[in-house]
Structures are given as C-alpha cells and as structure tokens.
mmCIF file of the protein (N, C-alpha, C, O) and its ligand, coordinates in Angstrom:
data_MODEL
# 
_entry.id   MODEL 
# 
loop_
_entity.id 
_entity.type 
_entity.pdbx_number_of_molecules 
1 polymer     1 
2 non-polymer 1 
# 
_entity_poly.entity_id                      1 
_entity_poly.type                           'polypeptide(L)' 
_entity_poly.nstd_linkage                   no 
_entity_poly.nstd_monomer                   no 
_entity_poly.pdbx_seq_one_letter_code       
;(UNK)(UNK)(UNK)(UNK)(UNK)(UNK)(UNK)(UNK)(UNK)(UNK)(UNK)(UNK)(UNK)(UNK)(UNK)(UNK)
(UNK)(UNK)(UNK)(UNK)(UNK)(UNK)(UNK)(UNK)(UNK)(UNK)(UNK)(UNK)(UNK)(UNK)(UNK)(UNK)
(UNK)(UNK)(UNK)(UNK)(UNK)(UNK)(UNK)(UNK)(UNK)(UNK)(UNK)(UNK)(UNK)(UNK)(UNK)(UNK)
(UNK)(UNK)(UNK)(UNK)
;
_entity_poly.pdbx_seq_one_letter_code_can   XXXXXXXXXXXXXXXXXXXXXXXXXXXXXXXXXXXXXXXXXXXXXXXXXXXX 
_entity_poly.pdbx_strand_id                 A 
# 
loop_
_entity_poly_seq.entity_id 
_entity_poly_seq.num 
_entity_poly_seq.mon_id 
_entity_poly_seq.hetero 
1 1  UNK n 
1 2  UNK n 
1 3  UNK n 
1 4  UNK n 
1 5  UNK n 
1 6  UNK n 
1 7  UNK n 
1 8  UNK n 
1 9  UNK n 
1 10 UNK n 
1 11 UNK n 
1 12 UNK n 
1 13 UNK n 
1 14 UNK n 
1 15 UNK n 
1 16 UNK n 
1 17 UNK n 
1 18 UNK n 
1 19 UNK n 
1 20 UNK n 
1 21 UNK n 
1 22 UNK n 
1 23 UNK n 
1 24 UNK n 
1 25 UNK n 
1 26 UNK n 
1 27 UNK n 
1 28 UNK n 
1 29 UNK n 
1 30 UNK n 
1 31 UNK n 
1 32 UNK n 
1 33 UNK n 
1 34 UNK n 
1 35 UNK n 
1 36 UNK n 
1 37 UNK n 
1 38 UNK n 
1 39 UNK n 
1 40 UNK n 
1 41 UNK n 
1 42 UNK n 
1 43 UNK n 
1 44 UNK n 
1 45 UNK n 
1 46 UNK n 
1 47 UNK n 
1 48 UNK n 
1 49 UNK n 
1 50 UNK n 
1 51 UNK n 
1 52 UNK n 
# 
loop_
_struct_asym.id 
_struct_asym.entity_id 
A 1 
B 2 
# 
loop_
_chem_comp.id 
_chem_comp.type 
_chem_comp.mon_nstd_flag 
UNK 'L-peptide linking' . 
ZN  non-polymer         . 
# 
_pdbx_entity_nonpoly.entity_id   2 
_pdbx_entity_nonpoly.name        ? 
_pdbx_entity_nonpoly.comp_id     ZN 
# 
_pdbx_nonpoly_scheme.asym_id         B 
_pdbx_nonpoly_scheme.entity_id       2 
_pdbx_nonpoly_scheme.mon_id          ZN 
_pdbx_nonpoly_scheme.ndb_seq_num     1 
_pdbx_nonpoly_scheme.pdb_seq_num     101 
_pdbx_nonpoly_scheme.auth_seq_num    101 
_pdbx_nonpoly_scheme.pdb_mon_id      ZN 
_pdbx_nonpoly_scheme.auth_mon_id     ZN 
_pdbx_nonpoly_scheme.pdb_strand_id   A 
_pdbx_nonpoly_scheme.pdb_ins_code    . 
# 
loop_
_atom_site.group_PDB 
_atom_site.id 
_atom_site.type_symbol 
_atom_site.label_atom_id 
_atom_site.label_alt_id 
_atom_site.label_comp_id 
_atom_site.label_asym_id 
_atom_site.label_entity_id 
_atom_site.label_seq_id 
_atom_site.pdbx_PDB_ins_code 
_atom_site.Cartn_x 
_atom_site.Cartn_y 
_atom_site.Cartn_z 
_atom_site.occupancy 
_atom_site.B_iso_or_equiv 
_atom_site.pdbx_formal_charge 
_atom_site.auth_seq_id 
_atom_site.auth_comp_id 
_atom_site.auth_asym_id 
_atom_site.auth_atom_id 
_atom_site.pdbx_PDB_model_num 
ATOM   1   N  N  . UNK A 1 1  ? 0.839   -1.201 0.000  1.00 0.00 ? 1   UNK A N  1 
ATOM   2   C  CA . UNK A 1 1  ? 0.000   0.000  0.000  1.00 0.00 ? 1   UNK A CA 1 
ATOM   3   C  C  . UNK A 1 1  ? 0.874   1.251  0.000  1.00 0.00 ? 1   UNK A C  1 
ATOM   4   O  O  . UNK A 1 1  ? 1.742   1.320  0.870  1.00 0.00 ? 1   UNK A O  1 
ATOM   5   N  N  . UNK A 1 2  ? 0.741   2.258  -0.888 1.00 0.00 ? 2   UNK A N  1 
ATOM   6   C  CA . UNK A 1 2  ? 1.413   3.455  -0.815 1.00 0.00 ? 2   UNK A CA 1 
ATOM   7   C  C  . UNK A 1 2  ? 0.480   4.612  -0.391 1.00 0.00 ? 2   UNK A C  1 
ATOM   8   O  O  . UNK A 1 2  ? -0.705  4.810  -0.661 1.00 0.00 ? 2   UNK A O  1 
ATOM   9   N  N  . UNK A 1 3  ? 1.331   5.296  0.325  1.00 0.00 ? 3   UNK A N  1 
ATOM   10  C  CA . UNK A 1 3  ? 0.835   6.664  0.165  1.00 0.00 ? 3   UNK A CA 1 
ATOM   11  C  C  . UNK A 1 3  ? 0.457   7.364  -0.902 1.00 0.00 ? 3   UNK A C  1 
ATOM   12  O  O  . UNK A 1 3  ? 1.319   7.711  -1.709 1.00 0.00 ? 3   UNK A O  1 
ATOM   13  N  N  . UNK A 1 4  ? -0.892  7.696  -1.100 1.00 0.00 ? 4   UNK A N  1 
ATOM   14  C  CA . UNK A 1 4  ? -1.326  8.348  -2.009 1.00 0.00 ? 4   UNK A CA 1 
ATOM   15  C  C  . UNK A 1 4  ? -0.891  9.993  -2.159 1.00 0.00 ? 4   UNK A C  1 
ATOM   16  O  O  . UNK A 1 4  ? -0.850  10.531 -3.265 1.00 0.00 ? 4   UNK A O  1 
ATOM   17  N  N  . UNK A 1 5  ? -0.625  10.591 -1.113 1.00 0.00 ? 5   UNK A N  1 
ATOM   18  C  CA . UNK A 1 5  ? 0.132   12.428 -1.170 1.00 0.00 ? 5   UNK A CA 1 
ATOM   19  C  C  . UNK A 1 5  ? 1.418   11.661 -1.511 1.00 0.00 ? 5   UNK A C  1 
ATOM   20  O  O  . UNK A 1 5  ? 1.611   11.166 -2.621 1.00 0.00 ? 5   UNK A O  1 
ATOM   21  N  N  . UNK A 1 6  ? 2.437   11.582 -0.310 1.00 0.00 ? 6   UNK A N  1 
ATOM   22  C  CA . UNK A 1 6  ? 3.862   11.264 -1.242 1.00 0.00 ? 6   UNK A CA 1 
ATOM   23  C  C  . UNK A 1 6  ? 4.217   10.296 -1.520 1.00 0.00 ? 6   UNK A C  1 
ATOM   24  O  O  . UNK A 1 6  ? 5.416   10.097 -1.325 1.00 0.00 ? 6   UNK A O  1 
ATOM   25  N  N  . UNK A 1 7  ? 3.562   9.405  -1.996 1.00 0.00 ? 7   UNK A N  1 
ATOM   26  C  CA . UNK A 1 7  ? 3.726   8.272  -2.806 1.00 0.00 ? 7   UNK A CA 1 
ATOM   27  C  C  . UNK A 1 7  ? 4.280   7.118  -2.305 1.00 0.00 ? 7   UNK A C  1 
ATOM   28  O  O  . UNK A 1 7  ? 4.457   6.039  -2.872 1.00 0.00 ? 7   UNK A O  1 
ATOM   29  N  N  . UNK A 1 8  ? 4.624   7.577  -0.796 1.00 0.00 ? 8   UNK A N  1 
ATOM   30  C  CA . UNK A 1 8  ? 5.682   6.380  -0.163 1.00 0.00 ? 8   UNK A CA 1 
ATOM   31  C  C  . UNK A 1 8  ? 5.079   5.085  0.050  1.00 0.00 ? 8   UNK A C  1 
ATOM   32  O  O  . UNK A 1 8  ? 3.853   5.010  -0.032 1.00 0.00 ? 8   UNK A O  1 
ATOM   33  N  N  . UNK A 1 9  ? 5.737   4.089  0.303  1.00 0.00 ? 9   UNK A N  1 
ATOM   34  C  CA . UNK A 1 9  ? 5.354   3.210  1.381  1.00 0.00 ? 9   UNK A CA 1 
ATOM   35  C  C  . UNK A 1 9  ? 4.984   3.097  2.670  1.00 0.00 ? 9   UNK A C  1 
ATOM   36  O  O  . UNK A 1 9  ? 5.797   3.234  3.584  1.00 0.00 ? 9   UNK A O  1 
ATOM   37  N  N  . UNK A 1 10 ? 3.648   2.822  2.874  1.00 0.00 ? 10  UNK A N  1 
ATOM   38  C  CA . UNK A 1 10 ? 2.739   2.908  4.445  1.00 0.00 ? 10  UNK A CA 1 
ATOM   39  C  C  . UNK A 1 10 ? 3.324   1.462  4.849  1.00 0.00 ? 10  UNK A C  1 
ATOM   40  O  O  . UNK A 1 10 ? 3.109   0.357  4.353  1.00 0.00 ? 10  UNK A O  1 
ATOM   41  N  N  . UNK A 1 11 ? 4.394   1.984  6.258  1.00 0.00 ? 11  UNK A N  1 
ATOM   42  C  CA . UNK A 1 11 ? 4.398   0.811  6.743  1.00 0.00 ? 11  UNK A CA 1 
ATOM   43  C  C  . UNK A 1 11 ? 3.450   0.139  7.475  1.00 0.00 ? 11  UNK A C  1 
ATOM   44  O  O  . UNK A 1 11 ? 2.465   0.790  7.821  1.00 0.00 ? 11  UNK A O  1 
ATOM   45  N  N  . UNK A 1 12 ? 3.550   -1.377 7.888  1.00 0.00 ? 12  UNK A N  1 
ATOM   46  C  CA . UNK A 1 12 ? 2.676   -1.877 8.336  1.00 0.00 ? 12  UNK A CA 1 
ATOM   47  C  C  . UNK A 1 12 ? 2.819   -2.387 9.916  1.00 0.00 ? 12  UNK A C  1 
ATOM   48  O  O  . UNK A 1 12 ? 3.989   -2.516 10.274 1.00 0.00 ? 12  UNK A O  1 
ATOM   49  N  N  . UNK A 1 13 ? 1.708   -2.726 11.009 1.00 0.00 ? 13  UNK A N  1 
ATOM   50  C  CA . UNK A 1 13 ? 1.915   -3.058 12.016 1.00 0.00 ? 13  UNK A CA 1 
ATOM   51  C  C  . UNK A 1 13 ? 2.198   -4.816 11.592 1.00 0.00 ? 13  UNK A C  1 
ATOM   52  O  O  . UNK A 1 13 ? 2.111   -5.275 10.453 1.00 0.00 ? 13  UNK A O  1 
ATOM   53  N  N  . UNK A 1 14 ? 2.532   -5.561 12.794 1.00 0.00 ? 14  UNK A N  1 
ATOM   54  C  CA . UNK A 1 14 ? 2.395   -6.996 12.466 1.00 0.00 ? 14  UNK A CA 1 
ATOM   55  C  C  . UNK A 1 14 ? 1.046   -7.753 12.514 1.00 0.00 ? 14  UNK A C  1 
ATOM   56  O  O  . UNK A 1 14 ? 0.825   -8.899 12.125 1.00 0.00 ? 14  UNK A O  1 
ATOM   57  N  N  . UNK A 1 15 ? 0.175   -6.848 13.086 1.00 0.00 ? 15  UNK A N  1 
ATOM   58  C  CA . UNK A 1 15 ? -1.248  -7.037 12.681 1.00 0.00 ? 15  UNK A CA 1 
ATOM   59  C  C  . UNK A 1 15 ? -1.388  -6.889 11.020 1.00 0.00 ? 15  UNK A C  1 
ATOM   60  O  O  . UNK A 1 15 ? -2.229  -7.546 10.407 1.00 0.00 ? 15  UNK A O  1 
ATOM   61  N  N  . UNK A 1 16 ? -0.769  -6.259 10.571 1.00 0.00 ? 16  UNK A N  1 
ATOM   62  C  CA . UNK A 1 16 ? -1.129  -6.110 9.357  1.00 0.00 ? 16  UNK A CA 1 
ATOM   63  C  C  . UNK A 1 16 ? -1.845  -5.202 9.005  1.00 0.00 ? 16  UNK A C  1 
ATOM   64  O  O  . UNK A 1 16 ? -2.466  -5.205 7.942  1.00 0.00 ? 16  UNK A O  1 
ATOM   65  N  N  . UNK A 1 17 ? -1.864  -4.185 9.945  1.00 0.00 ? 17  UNK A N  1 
ATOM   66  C  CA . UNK A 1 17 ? -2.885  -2.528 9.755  1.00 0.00 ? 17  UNK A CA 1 
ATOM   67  C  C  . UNK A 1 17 ? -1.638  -1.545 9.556  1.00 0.00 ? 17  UNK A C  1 
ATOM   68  O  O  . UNK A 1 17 ? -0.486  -1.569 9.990  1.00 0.00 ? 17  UNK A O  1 
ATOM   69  N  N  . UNK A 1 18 ? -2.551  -0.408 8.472  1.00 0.00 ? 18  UNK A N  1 
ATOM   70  C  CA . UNK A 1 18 ? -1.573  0.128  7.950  1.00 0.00 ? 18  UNK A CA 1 
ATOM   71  C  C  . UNK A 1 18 ? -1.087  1.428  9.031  1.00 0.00 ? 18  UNK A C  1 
ATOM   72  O  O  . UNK A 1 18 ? -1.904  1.902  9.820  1.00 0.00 ? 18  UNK A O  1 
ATOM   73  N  N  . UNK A 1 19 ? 0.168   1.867  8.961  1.00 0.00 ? 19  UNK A N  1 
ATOM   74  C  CA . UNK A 1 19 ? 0.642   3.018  10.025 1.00 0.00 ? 19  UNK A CA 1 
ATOM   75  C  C  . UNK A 1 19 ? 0.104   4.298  9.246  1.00 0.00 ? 19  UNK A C  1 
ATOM   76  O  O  . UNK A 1 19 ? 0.862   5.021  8.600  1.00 0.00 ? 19  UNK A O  1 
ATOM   77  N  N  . UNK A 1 20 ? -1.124  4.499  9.346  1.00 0.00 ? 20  UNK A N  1 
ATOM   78  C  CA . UNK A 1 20 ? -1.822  6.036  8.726  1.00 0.00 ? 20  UNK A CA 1 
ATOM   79  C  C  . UNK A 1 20 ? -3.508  5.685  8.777  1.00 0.00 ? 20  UNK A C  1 
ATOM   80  O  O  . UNK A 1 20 ? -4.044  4.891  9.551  1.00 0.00 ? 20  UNK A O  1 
ATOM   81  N  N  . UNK A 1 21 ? -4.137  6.460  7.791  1.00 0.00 ? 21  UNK A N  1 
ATOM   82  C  CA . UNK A 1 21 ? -5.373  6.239  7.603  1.00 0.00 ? 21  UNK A CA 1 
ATOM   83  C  C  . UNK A 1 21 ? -6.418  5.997  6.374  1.00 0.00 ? 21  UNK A C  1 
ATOM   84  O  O  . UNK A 1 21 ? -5.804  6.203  5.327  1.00 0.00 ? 21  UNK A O  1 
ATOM   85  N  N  . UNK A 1 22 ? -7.278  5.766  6.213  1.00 0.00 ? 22  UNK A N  1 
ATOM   86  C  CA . UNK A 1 22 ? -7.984  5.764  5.075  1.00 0.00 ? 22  UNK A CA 1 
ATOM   87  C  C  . UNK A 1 22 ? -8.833  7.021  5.214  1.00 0.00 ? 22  UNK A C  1 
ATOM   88  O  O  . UNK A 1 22 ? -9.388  7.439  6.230  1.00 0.00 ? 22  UNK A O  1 
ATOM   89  N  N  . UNK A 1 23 ? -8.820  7.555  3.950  1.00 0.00 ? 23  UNK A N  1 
ATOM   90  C  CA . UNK A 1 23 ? -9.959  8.907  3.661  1.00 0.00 ? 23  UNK A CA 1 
ATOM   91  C  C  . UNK A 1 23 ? -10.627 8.130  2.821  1.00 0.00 ? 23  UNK A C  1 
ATOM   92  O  O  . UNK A 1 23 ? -10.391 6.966  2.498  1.00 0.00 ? 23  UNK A O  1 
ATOM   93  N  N  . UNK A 1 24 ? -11.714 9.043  2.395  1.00 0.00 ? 24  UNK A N  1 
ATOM   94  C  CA . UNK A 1 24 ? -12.984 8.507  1.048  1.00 0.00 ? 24  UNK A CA 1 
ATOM   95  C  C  . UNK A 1 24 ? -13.138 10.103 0.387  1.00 0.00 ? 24  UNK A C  1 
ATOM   96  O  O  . UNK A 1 24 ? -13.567 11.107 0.954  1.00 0.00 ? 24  UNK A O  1 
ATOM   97  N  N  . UNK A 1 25 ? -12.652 9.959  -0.953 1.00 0.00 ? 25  UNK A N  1 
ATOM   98  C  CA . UNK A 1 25 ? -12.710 11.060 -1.470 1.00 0.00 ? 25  UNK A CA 1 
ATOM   99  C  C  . UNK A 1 25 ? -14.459 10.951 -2.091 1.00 0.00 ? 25  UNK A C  1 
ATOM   100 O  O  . UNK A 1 25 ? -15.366 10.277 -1.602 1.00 0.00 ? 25  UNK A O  1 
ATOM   101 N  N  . UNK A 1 26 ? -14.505 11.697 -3.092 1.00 0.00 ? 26  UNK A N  1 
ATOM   102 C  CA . UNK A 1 26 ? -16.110 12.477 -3.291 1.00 0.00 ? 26  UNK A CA 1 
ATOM   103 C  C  . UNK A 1 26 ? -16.454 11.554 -4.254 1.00 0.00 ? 26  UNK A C  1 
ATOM   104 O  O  . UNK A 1 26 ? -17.611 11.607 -4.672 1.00 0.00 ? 26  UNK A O  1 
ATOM   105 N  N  . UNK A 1 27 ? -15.238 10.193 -4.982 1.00 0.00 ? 27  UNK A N  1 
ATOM   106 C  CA . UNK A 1 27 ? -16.097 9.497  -4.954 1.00 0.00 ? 27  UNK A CA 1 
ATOM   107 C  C  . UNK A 1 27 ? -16.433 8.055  -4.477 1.00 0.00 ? 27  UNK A C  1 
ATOM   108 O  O  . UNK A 1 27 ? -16.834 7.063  -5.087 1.00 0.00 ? 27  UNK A O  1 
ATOM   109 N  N  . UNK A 1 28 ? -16.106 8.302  -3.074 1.00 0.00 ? 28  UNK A N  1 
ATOM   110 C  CA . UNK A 1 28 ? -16.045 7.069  -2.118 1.00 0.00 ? 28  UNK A CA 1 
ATOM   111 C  C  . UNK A 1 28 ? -15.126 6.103  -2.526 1.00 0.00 ? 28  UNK A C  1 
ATOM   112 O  O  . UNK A 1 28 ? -15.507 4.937  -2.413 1.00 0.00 ? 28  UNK A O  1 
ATOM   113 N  N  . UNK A 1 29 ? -13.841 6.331  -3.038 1.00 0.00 ? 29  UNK A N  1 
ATOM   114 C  CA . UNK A 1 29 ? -13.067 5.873  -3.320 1.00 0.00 ? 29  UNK A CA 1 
ATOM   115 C  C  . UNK A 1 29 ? -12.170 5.813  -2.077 1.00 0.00 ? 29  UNK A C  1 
ATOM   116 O  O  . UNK A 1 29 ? -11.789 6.859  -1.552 1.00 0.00 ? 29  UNK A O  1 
ATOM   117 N  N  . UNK A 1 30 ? -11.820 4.587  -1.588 1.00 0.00 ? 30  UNK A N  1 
ATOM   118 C  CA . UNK A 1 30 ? -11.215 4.707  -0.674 1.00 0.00 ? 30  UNK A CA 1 
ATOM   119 C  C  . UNK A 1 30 ? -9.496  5.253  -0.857 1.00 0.00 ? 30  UNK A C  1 
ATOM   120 O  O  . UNK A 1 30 ? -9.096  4.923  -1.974 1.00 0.00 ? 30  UNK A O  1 
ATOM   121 N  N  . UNK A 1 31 ? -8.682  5.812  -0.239 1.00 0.00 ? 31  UNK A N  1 
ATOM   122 C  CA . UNK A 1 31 ? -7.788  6.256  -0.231 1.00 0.00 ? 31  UNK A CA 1 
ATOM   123 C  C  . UNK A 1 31 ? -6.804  6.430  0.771  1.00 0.00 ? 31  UNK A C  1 
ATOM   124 O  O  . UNK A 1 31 ? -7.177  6.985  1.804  1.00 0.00 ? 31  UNK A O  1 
ATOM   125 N  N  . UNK A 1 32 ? -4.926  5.855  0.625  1.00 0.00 ? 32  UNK A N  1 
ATOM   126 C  CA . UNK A 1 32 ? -4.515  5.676  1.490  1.00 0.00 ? 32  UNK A CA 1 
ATOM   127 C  C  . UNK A 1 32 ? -3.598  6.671  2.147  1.00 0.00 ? 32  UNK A C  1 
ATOM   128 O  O  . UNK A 1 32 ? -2.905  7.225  1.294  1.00 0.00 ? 32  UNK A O  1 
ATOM   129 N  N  . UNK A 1 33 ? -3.345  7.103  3.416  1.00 0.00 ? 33  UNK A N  1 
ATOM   130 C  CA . UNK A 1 33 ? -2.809  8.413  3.816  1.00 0.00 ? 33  UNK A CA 1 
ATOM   131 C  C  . UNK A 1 33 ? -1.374  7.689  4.695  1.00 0.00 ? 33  UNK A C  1 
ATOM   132 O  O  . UNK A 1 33 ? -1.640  6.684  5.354  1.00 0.00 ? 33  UNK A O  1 
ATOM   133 N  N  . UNK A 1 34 ? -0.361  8.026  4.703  1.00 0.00 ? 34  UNK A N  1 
ATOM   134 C  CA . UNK A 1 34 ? 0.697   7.433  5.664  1.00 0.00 ? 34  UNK A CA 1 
ATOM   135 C  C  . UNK A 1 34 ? 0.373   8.816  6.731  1.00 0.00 ? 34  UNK A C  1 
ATOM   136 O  O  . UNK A 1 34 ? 0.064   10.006 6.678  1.00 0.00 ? 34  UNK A O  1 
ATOM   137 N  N  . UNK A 1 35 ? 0.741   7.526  7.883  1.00 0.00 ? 35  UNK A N  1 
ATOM   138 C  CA . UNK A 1 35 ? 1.458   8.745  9.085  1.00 0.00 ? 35  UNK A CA 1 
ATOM   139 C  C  . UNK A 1 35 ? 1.476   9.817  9.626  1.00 0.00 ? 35  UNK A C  1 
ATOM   140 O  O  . UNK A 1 35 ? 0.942   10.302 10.623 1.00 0.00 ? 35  UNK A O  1 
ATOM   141 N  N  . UNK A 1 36 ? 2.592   10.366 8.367  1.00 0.00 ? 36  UNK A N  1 
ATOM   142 C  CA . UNK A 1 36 ? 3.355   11.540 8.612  1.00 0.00 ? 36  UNK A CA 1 
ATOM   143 C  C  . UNK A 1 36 ? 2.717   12.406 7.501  1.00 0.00 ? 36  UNK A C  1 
ATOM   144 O  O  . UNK A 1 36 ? 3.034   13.571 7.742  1.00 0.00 ? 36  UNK A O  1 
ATOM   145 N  N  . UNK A 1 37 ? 1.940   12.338 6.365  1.00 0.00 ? 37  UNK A N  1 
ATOM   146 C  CA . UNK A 1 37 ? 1.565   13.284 5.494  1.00 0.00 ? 37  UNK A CA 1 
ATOM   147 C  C  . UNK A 1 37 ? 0.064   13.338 6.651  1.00 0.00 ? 37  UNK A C  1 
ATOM   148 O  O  . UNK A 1 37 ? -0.321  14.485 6.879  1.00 0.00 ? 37  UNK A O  1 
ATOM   149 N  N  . UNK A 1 38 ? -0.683  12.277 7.292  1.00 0.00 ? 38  UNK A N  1 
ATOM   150 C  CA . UNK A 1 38 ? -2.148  12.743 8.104  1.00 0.00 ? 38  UNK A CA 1 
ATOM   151 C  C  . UNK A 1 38 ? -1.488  13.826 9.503  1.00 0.00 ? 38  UNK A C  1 
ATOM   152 O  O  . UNK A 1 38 ? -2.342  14.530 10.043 1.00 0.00 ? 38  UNK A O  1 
ATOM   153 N  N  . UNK A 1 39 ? -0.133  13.927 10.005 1.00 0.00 ? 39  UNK A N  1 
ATOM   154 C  CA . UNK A 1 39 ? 0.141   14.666 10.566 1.00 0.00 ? 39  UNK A CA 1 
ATOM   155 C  C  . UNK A 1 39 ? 0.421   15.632 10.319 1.00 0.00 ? 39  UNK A C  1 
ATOM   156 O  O  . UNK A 1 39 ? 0.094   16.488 11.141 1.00 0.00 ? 39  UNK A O  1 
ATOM   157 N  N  . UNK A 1 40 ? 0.987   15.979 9.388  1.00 0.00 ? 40  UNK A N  1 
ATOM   158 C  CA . UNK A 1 40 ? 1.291   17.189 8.456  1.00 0.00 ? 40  UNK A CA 1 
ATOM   159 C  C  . UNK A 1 40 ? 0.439   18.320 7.994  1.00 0.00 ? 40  UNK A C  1 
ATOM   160 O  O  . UNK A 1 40 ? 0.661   19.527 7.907  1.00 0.00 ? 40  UNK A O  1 
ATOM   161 N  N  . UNK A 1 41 ? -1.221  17.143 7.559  1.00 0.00 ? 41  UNK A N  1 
ATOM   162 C  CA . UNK A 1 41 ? -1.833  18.071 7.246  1.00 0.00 ? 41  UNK A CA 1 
ATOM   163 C  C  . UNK A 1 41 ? -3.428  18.104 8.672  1.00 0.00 ? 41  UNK A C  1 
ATOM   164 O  O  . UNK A 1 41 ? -4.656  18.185 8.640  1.00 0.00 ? 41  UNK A O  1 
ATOM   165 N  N  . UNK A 1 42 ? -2.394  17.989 9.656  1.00 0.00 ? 42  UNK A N  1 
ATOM   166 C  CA . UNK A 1 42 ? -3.105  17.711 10.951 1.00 0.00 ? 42  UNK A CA 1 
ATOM   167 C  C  . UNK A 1 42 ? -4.711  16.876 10.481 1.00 0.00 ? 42  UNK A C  1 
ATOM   168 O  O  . UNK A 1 42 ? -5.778  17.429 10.749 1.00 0.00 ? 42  UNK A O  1 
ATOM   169 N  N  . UNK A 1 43 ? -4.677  15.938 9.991  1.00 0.00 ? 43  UNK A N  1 
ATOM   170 C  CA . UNK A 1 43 ? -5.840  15.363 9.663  1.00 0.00 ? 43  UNK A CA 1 
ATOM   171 C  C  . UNK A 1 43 ? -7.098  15.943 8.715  1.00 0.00 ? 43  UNK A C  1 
ATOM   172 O  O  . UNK A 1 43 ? -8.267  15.561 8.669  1.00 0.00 ? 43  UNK A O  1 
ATOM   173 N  N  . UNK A 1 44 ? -6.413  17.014 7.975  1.00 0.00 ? 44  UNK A N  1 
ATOM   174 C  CA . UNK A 1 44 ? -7.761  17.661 7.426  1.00 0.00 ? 44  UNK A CA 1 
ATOM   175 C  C  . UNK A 1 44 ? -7.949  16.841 6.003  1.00 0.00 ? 44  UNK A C  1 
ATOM   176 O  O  . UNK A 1 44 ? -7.184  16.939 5.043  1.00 0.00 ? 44  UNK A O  1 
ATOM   177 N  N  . UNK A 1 45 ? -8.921  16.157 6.059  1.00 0.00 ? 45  UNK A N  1 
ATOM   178 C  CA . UNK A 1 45 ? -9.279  15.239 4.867  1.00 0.00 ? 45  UNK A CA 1 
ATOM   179 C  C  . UNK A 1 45 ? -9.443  16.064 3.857  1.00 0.00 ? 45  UNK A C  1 
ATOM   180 O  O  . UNK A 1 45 ? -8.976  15.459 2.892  1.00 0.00 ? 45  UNK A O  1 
ATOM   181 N  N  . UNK A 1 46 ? -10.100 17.795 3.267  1.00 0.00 ? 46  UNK A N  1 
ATOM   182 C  CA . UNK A 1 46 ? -10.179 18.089 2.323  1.00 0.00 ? 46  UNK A CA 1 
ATOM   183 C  C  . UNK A 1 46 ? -8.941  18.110 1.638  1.00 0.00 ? 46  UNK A C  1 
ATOM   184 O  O  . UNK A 1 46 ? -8.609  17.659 0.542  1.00 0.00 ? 46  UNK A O  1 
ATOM   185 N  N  . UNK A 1 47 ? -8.026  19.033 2.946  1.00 0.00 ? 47  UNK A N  1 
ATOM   186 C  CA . UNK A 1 47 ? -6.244  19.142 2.550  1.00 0.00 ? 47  UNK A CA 1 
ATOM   187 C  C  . UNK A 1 47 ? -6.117  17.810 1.701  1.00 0.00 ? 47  UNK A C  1 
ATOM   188 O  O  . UNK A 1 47 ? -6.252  17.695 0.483  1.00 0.00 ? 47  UNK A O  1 
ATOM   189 N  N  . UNK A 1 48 ? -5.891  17.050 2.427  1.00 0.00 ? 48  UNK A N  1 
ATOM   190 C  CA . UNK A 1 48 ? -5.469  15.903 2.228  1.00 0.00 ? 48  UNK A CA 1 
ATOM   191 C  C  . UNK A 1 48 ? -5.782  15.328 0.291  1.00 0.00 ? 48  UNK A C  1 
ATOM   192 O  O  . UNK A 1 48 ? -5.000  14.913 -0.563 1.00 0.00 ? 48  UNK A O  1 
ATOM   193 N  N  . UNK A 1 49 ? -7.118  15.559 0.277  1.00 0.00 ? 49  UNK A N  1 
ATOM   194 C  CA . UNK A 1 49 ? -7.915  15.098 -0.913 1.00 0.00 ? 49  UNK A CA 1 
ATOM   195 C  C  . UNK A 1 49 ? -7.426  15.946 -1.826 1.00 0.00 ? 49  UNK A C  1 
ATOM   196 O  O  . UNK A 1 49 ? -7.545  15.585 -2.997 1.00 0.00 ? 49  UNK A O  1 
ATOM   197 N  N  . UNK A 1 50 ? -6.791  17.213 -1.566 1.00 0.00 ? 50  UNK A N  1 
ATOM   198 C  CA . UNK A 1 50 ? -6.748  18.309 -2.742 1.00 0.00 ? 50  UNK A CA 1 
ATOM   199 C  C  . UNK A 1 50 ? -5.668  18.114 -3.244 1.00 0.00 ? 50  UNK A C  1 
ATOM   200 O  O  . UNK A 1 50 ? -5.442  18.289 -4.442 1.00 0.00 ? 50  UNK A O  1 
ATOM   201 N  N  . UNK A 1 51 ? -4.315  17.478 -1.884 1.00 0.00 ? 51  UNK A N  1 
ATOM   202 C  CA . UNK A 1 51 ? -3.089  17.315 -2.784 1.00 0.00 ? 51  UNK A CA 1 
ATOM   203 C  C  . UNK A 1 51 ? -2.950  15.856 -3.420 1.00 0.00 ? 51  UNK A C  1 
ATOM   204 O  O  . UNK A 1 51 ? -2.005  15.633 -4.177 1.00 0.00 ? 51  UNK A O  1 
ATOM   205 N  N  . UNK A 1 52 ? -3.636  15.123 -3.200 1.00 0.00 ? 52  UNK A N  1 
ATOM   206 C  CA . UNK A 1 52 ? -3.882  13.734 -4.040 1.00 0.00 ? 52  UNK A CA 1 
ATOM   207 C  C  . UNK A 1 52 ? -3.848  13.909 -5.986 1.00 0.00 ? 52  UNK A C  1 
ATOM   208 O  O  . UNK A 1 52 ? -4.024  12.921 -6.698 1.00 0.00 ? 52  UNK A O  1 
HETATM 209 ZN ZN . ZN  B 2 .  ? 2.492   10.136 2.880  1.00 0.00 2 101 ZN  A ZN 1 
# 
C-alpha cells in the first residue's frame, strides 16, 4: 500500500494494519494516507484530498 500524497510506502503493524489512515474522497473511493503526510496536514481530509 502506498501513500497516495507522497507516494511512499505505508508501513505496516504486524497485525497487518496500515501506520496512517484511510480517507474517502467524493467518490467514495477509498484512499490511502501514511502517518506523517495525516500529521502534516493535521488530519484535514479536504487538505489531504486536494493534494492527491
Ligand atoms: Zn504520505
């Protein structure tokens, strides 16, 4: 799974859950956020969606 803003690799726990979050853009497309770009843009999903 990559980061969809900077393209990286979302590492993973050994659960197998990813270290970030999922957004749903407008068209419920799910979408993957690492980490450090959902901290960055302190969690604001539009942010987030606009630089995708
Ligand atoms: Zn990222």
């Amino acid at each position: 799974m990559k980061c969809e803003i900077c393209k990286k690799q979302i590492a993973e726990t050994f659960l197998k859950k990813l270290v970030g979050t999922y957004i749903y853009d407008a068209k419920h497309k799910k979408r993957n956020v690492c980490f450090e770009c959902q901290s960055h843009f302190k969690n604001d999903k539009a942010k987030m969606l606009e630089t995708m």
